[in-house]
N, C-alpha and C positions, 0 to 999 in steps of 0.2 A: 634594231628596234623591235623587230616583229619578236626576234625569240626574249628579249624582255618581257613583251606583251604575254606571249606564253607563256613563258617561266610564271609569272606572277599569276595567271590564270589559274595553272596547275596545285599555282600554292593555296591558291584562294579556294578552287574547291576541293583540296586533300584535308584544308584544315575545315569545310563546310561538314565533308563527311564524318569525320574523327567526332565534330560536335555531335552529329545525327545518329550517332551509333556509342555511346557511351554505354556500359557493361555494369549492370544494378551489382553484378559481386565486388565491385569496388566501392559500391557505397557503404560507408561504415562499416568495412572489412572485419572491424574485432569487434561487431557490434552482434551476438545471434538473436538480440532483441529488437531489432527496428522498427518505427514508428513511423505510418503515415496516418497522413490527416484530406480525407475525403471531401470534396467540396461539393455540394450539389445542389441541384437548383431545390430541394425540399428542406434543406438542411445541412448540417456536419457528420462527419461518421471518421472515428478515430481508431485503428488496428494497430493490435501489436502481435509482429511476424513473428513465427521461430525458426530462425536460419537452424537450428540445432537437430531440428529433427526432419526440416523441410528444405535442404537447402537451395536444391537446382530450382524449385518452384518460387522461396522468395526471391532467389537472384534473378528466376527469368521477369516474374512479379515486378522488381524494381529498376530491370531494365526500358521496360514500358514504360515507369514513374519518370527516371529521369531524362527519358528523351523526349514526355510530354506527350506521349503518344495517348493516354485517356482523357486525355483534353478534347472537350466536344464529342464523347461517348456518351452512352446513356444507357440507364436498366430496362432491357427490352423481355423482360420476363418477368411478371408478379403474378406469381402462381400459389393460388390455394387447393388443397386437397377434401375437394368440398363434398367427397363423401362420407370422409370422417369429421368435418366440418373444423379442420385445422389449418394452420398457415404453412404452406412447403417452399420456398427459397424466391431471392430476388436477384435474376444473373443481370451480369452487365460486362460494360467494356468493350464489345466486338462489333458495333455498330454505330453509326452516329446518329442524326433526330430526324432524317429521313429513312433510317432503316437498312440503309446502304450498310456493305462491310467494309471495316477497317484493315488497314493496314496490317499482316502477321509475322511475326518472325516465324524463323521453324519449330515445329512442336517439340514439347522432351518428354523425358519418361516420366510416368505418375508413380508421385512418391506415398500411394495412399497407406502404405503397410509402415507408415512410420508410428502407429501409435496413437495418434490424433484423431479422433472421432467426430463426425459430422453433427454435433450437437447444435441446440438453438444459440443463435449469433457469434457464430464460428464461419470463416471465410476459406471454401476449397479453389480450387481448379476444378472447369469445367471441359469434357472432352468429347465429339462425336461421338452417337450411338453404334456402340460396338467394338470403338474404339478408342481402348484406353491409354494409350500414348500417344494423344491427338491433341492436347490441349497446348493453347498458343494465349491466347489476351483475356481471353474470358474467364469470369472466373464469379459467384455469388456465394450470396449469405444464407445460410441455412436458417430458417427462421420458426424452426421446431426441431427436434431429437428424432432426426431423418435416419434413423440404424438402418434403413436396406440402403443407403449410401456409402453406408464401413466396409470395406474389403470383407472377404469371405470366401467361399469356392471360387468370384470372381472378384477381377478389380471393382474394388472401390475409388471414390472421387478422395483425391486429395488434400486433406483439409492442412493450410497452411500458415493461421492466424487466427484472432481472436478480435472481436470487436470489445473495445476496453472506454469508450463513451460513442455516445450519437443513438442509443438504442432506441430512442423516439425518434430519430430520422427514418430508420428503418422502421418503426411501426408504420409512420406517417406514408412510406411510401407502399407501405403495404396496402393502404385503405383507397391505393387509387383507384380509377374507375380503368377496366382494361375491356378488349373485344375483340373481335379477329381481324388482321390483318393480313391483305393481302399479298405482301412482298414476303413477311415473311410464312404466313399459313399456319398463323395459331391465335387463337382464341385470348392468351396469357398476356396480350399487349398493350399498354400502356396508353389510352388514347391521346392523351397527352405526355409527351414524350417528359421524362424524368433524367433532367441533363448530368449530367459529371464535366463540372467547371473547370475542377482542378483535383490533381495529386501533388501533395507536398509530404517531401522526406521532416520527418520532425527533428530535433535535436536531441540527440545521443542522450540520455540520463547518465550524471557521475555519480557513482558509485563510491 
């Protein structure tokens, strides 16, 4: 009776794990164009990846997606470059609505020498200062034509997508009120936190 009870245990959480650890380069495998759809407490925001020229960063990207892991994240950076009086990026994803960090898988390598330029509403991988094969969940919107973000004598930020509707979400979240925070120690925060409800994979386009 007992090794039943065991047996069944061991099945119950091999198959718990399997679910919690699904792998984004299986999601629409022949797809180098995939679609997610953004849900968030401002609005919708709709990307379209290029596994073709990006690909370990969209697969690590939708490995996050489909295990649900930016569910109850939030943009904890709206940051203006208010000397030149323009708008510089909205990151998100590695925190939830207390500020706390989430969850990481292991960092990969930045694939920012693919070609793809940090332009306005264009979506990179974000990585520690210093260190550019450091990025794990986090990742924002470039929300002006950020060039000292393009690779050059150093790495650059990875840019891995496009925002292809919702670009009034992203303004809207631009205009919030932000001020310093102290868990995390920056001025760029959100006082009202700007939630991420959900990530949904969209449906393939037939061709």
């Amino acid at each position: 009776m007992n090794r039943v009870i065991i047996a069944c245990a061991i099945f119950i959480f091999s198959n718990l794990s399997f679910a919690a650890n699904k792998e984004g380069r299986f999601v629409q495998k022949d797809n180098l164009f995939p679609r997610v759809e953004i849900t968030t407490s401002l609005g919708v925001i709709t990307l379209e990846l290029d596994r073709s020229r990006a690909p370990i960063t969209v697969n690590n990207f939708l490995t996050y997606v489909v295990n649900g892991d930016y569910k109850g994240s939030v943009f904890h950076r709206v940051e203006r470059d208010e000397a030149n009086e323009q708008d510089f990026v909205i990151q998100g994803g590695g925190y939830d609505k207390e500020y706390d960090g989430m969850f990481e898988r292991p960092p990969i390598f930045n694939e920012s020498g693919n070609g793809m330029k940090n332009d306005i509403y264009s979506v990179a991988m974000a990585y520690q200062d210093s260190k550019p094969h450091s990025g794990t969940r986090q990742f924002f919107f470039n929300m002006d034509n950020n060039k000292h973000l393009n690779p050059g004598r150093d790495w650059g930020f990875a840019v891995f997508g496009n925002v292809i509707e919702g670009y009034e979400t992203l303004d809207k979240i631009m205009q919030v009120e932000t001020g310093f925070n102290e868990k995390l120690g920056y001025t760029f925060i959100p006082k009202k936190p700007v939630i991420i409800y959900d990530v949904a994979i969209l449906k393939a386009i037939e061709l």
